[in-house]
Structures are given as C-alpha cells and as structure tokens.
C-alpha positions as CSV (number, residue, x, y, z in Angstrom):
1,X,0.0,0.0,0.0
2,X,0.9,4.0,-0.7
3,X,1.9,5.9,2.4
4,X,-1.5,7.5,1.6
5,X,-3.6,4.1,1.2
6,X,-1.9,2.8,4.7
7,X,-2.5,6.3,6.5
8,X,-6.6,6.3,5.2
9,X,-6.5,2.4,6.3
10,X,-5.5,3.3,9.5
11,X,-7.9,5.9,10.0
12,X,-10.9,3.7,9.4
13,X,-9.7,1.1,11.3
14,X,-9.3,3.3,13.8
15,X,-13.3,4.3,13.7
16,X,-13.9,0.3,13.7
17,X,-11.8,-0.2,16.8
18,X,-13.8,2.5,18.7
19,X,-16.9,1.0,17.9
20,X,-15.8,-2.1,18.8
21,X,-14.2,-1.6,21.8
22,X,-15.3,2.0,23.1
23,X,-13.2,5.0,22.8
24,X,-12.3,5.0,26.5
25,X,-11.1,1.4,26.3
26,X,-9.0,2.1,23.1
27,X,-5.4,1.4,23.2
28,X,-2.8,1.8,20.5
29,X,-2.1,-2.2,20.5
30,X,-5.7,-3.0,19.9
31,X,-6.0,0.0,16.8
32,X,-2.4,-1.8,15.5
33,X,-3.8,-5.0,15.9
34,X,-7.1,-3.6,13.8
35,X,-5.1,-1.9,11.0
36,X,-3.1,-5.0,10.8
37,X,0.2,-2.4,11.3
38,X,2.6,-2.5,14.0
39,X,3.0,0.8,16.9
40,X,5.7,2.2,15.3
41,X,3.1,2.6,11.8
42,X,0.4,4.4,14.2
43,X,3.1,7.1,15.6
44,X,4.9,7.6,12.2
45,X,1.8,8.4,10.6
46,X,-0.2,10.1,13.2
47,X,2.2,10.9,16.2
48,X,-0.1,10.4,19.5
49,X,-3.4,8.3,19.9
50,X,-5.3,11.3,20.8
51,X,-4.7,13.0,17.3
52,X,-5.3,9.5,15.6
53,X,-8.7,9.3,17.4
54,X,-9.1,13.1,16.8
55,X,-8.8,12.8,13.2
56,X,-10.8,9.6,13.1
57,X,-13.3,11.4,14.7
58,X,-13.2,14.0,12.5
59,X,-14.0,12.1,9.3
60,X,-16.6,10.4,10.6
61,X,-17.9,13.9,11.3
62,X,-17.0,14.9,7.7
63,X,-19.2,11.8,6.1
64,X,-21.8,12.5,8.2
65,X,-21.9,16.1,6.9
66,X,-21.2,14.9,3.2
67,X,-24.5,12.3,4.0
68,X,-26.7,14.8,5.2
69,X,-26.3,17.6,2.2
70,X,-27.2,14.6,0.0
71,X,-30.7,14.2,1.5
72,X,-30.9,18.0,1.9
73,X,-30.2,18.3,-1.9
74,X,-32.6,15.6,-3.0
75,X,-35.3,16.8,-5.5
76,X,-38.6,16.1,-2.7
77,X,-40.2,17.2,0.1
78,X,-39.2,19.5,2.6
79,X,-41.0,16.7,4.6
80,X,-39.9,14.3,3.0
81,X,-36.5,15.3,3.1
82,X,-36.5,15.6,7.0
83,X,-38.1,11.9,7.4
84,X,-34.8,10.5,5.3
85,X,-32.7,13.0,7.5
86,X,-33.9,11.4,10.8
87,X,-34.0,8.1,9.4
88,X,-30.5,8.6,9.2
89,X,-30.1,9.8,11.9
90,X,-31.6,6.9,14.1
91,X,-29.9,4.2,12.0
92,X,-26.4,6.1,12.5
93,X,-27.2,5.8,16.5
94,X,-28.2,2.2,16.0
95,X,-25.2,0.9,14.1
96,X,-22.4,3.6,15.3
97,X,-22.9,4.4,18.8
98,X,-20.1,4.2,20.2
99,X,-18.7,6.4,17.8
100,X,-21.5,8.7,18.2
101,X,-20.6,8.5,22.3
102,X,-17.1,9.5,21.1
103,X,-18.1,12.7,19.6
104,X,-20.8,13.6,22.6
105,X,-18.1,12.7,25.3
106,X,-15.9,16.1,25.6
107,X,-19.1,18.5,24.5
108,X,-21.4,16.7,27.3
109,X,-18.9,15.6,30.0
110,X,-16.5,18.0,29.6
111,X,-18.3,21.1,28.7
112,X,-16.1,21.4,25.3
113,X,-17.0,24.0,22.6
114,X,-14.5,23.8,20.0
115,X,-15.4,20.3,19.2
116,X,-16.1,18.5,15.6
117,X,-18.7,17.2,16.8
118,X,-20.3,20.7,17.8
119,X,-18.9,22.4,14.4
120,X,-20.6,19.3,12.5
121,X,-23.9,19.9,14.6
122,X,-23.8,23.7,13.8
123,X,-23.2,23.3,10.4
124,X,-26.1,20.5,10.0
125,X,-28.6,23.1,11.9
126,X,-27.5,26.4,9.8
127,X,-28.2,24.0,6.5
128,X,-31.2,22.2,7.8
129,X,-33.2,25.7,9.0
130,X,-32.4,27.2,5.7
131,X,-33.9,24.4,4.0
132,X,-37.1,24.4,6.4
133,X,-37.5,27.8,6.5
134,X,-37.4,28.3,2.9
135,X,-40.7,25.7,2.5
136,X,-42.1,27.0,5.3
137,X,-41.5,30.7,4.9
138,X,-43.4,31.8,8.3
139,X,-41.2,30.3,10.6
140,X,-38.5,31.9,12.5
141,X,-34.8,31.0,12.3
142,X,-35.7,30.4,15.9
143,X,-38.0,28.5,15.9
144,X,-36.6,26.6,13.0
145,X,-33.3,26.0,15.1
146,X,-35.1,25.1,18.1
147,X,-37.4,22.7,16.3
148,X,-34.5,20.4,14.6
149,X,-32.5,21.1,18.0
150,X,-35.2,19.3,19.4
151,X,-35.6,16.3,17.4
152,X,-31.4,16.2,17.1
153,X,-31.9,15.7,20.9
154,X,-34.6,13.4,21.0
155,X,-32.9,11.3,18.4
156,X,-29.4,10.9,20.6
157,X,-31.1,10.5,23.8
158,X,-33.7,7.3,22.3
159,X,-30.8,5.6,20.1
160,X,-28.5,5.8,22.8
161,X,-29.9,4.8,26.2
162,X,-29.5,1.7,27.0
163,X,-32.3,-0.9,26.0
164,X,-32.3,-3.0,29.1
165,X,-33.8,0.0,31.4
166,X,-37.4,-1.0,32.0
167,X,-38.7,1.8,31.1
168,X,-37.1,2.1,27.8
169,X,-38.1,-1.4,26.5
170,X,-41.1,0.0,24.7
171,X,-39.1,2.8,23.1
172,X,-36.4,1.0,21.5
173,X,-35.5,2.3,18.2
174,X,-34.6,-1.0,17.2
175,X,-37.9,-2.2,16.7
176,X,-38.7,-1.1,13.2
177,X,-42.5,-0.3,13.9
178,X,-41.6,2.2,16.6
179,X,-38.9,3.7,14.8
180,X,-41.7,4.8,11.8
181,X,-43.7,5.9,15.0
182,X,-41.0,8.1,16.6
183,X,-39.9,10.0,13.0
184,X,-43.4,10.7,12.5
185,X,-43.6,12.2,16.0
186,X,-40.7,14.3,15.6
187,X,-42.1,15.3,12.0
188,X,-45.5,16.3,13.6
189,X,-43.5,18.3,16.1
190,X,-42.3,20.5,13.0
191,X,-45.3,20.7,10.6
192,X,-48.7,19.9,12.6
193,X,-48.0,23.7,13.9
194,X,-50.2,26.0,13.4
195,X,-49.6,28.9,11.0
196,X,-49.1,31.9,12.2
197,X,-52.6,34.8,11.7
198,X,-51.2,36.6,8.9
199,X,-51.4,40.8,10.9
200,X,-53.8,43.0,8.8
201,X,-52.9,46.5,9.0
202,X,-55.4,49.2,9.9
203,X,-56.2,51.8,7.7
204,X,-55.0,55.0,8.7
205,X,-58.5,57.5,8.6
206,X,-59.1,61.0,7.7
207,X,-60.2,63.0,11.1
C-alpha cells in the first residue's frame, strides 16, 4: 500500500476499533492489531493516539456532513427530506454508537466548545433551518433552530440509552414499527403547527 492508502487504512480502522471496543477502552495495541500495522506505523503516521482518534473522529464527522447535504439536496419534500434525515439519523445511532458517544463525550462531559462534533452539529442546523425555513417561509430562524435542535436531541437520547432499562423497552429504536412511530412524532412536532394569523394592518383615517 501507498503511504496514503496505509494512512486512510489506519484511519478507518481506527473508527472500527472504537466501535468495537469504546473510545475510553482504546489502546494503541488493539487500533495496530485492527489496521493490521505494528506501533511504530500508528506514531509515524499520526504521532499520539489522541490526534489519531481526533482525526478519526473528525472524518466520521465529515461523512456524516457529506450524508446529510445529499438528502438535503434531493429533489422532494421538505417533509420528505427531514423523514430520510432522521432516518439517518436513528440508523447512525443504532449501528455507530459508540462512535457517536465518542463525539458527545468532551461536549457533554466536559463542557467542550471547540469540538467537531459541535462544528458538525452547527453546520447541520444552519443547513437544515435554511432548507425548512425556505418551504415554510413563516417560521422563524428560531423556531426553526429550536425545532430540529429538538428532534437532534430526542434522536441521541432514544438511540443511545441503554435498551435493558425498564422503562425504555417500549421505546427502543430497534424495533422497526416504533422507529416509523418516533420519525413521525418528531415530524409532527415540526409541521402539525399551526400557521401563524397573517397581521392585517389598519387603515389610517381621515379625522
């Protein structure tokens, strides 16, 4: 392999191992022993563990962007459009989430701003509010924000929490019938709104 073939193989193999093993149990033996390279590969190509796991990261953050403008470009729906969004959304907690722990861990437990994960999530909102604002030309940037915001959050917090607590057994996005359920709950949160009285102004009179 190229120096650039073995450095992109590394990377993704780097973004297997965390799902496999969680990034917080991720040594530099067990990415080697993914990538099928030896330690010495890992530093000469990326230095320290945290910048290989930092840049994994980072294009996992970067597909996820590149997967979301496709939908948002697609010739439909703004509603239609927003179900294949969130559909994406769920089925990227459902396969990746350890990975998706990964980005959430310095933003949530460490109060981190200047995250990819935040820039990613930022990006995805100023995109997505353009879009539903443009179909729905009423709506505030606000309230458009808040809105996906919303659903973002719902979305992390169902495809993430563990399915064994007994409470959550019934809202387990891995049962396909309550997945359809859940989008079109988060879709009705959006468009069964109301829209807004439209403010007739008075005539000015003669006295």
């Amino acid at each position: 392999m190229t120096q650039k073939v073995t450095k992109q193989h590394i990377l993704e193999s780097t973004i297997t191992a965390i799902e496999q093993h969680g990034v917080s149990h991720l040594t530099t033996r067990v990415i080697a022993a993914q990538a099928g390279v030896n330690n010495a590969a890992l530093h000469y190509y990326y230095g320290t563990k945290e910048r290989l796991i930092s840049e994994a990261l980072a294009l996992t953050a970067h597909h996820m962007l590149e997967d979301a403008e496709e939908i948002l470009a697609r010739q439909e729906s703004i509603q239609d459009r927003l179900r294949s969004l969130f559909e994406y959304l769920v089925d990227g907690t459902r396969r990746f989430p350890n990975v998706i722990r990964a980005h959430l861990t310095g933003p949530l437990m460490e109060g981190a701003t200047d995250t990819r994960f935040i820039h990613m999530v930022e990006t995805w909102l100023d995109r997505t509010s353009a879009e539903l604002r443009q179909a729905l030309p009423w709506m505030t940037e606000a309230a458009a924000r808040i809105s996906l915001h919303a659903c973002l959050s719902a979305i992390l917090v169902a495809g993430l929490m563990p399915a064994s607590l007994r409470h959550h057994k019934d809202l387990d996005l891995r049962r396909e019938a309550f997945r359809g359920e859940f989008i079109d709950h988060l879709l009705s949160l959006i468009f069964d709104r109301p829209e807004p009285p439209t403010q007739v102004v008075p005539r000015a009179t003669g006295e």
